[in-house]
N, C-alpha and C positions, 0 to 999 in steps of 0.2 A: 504494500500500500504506500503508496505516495502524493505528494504534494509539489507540487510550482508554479513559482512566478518568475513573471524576468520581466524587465523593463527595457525598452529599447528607444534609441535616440532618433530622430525619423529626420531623413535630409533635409535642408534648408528649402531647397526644392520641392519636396514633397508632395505627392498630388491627394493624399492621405488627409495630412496636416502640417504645413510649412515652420518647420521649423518645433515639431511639435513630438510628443513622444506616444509609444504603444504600452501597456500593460497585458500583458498575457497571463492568466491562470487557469489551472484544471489540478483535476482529481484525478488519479489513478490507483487500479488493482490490477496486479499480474502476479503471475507464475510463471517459471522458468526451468531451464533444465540445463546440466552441467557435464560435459562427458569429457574422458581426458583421453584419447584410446594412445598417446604414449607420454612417458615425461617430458615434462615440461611445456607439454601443449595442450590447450583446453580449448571445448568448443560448448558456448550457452549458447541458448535458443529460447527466447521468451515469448509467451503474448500477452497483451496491455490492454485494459479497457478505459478508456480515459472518458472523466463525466464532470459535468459542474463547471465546465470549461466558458470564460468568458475573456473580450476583449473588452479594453479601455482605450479611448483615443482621447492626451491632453492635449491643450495647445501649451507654448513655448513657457506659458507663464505656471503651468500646472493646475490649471480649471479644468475641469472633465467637460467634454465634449460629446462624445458619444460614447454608450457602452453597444457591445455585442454578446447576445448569447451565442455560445458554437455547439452545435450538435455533439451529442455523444459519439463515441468513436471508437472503434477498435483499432489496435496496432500489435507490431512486433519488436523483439529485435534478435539479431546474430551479431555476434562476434567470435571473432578465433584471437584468441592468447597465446604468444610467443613466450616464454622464463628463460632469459637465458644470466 
């Protein structure tokens, strides 16, 4: 079970919000799997249901602008682990 947010800085330019930033958050639940088939090398394989997920758009001064609800979602992830 997880939680994020991130805040991001939006270009001057911006067609979004000139000059203005994004809030991003969600909720997540996943399970995963782990397999090492030699030493030092691991392979996970997850999948994620991500919920509760909302955007925030301010402008430059930090007034809220717009929010977003985003649809619930499901995801993944792989990766392969190198130990050396």
């Amino acid at each position: 079970m997880g939680y994020s947010r991130s805040i991001y800085r939006l270009a001057d330019e911006s067609k979004v919000q000139r000059e203005g930033y994004l809030e991003n958050e969600w909720l997540l639940v996943g399970t995963g799997l782990e397999y090492s088939p030699v030493q030092n090398f691991k392979i996970n394989l997850g999948v994620r249901y991500y919920f509760n997920r909302q955007m925030t758009i301010y402008d430059k001064d930090g007034n809220n602008e717009r929010e977003y609800d985003v649809d619930n979602a499901w995801g993944g992830a792989l990766s392969l682990k190198f130990d050396f």
